[in-house]
N, C-alpha and C positions, 0 to 999 in steps of 0.2 A: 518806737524803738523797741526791740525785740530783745529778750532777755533770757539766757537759755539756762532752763530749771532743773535738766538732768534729764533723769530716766522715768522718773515718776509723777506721779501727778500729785497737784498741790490739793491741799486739803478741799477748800472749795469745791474745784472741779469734782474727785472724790467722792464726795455728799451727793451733789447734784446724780449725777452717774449710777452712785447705787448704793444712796438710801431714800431719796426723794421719788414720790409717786410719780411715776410717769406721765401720769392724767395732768398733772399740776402743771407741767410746763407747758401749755396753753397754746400748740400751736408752733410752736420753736422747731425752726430746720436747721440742720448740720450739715454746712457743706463737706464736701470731700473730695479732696483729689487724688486718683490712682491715675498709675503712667501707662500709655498702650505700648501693646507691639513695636509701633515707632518711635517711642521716647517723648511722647507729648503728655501734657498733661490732660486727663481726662475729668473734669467736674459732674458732680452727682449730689441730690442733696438725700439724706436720712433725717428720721425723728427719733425721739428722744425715745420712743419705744424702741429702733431697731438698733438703738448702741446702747452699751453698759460696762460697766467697770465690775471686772473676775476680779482685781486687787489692785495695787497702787502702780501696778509696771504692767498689767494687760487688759485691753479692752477687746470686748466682742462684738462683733458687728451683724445682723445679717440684711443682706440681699437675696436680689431675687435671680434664678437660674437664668440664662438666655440673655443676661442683659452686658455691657458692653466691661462697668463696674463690675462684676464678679468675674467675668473673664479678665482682667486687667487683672484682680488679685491671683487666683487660680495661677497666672502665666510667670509676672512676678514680683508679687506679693507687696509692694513698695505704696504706701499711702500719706496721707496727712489731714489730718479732720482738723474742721477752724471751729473751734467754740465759740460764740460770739455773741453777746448783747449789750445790753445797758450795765452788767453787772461785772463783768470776766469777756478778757480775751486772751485766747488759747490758742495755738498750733499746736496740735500733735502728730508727731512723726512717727512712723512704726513702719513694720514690715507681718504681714498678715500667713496665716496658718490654718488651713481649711479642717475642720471639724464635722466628721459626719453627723446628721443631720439626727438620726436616731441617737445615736449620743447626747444631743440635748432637749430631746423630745421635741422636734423642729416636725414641720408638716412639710409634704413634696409642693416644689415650687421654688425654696429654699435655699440659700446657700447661709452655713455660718462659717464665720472668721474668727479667731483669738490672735487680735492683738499683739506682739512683743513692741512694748514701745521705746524707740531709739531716743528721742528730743520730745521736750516739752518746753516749748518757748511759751512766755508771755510777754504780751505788747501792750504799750501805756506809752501816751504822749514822752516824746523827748525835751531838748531844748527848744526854745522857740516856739512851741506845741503847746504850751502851759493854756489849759482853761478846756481842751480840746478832748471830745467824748464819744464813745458809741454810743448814744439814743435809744438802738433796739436792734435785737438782730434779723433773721430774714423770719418770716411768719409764712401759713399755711392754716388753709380751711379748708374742712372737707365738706 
């Protein structure tokens, strides 16, 4: 059951996002959904190095040029990152805002986004649900 926390992000999330080393999250992917041209939703995953917390209401994201995800934002800007593991789960809602590239000392290839985040739900077993857990979230090796 989902629980809607506002505009900001809760302390936890926060921490994790941007004061925790990046190296430490071990492999942890971020899905994310941005909507196409046709109104569908489009899935993509990110790691915990290519998103981070600017302050408690925007996150930055980057992607890479050419690909389906940064044209989805680019067109119109509508997204939702699922944080998810064993510890926290999170949707976050926002609508995204293109950042050139040199502006954050980004390399060509690049695309960055800042965040304005609309919703932050979080989800925890409801009624009937009691005892019931996320294990772990998605993982990645390189």
């Amino acid at each position: 059951m989902s629980t809607d926390l506002g505009k900001q992000l809760p302390d936890d999330l926060f921490h994790q996002l941007s004061e925790v080393d990046q190296s430490e999250q071990g492999g942890k992917a971020i899905p994310i959904c941005t909507v196409d041209a046709d109104g569908w939703a489009h899935p993509a995953l990110l790691s915990y190095g290519e998103v981070g917390a600017r302050d408690r209401s925007t996150l930055r994201v980057m992607t890479f040029d050419g690909t389906k995800t940064t044209e989805n934002l680019r067109g119109n800007g509508r997204l939702t990152i699922l944080f998810i593991d064993d510890t926290m789960t999170y949707y976050v809602k926002g609508v995204a805002k293109e950042i050139p590239a040199a502006r954050v000392g980004g390399g060509p290839g690049h695309a960055y986004m800042d965040i304005a985040i609309s919703h932050v739900l979080s989800d925890a077993p409801g009624a009937g649900e009691e005892g019931a857990r996320i294990t772990s979230g998605i993982m990645f090796k390189w």
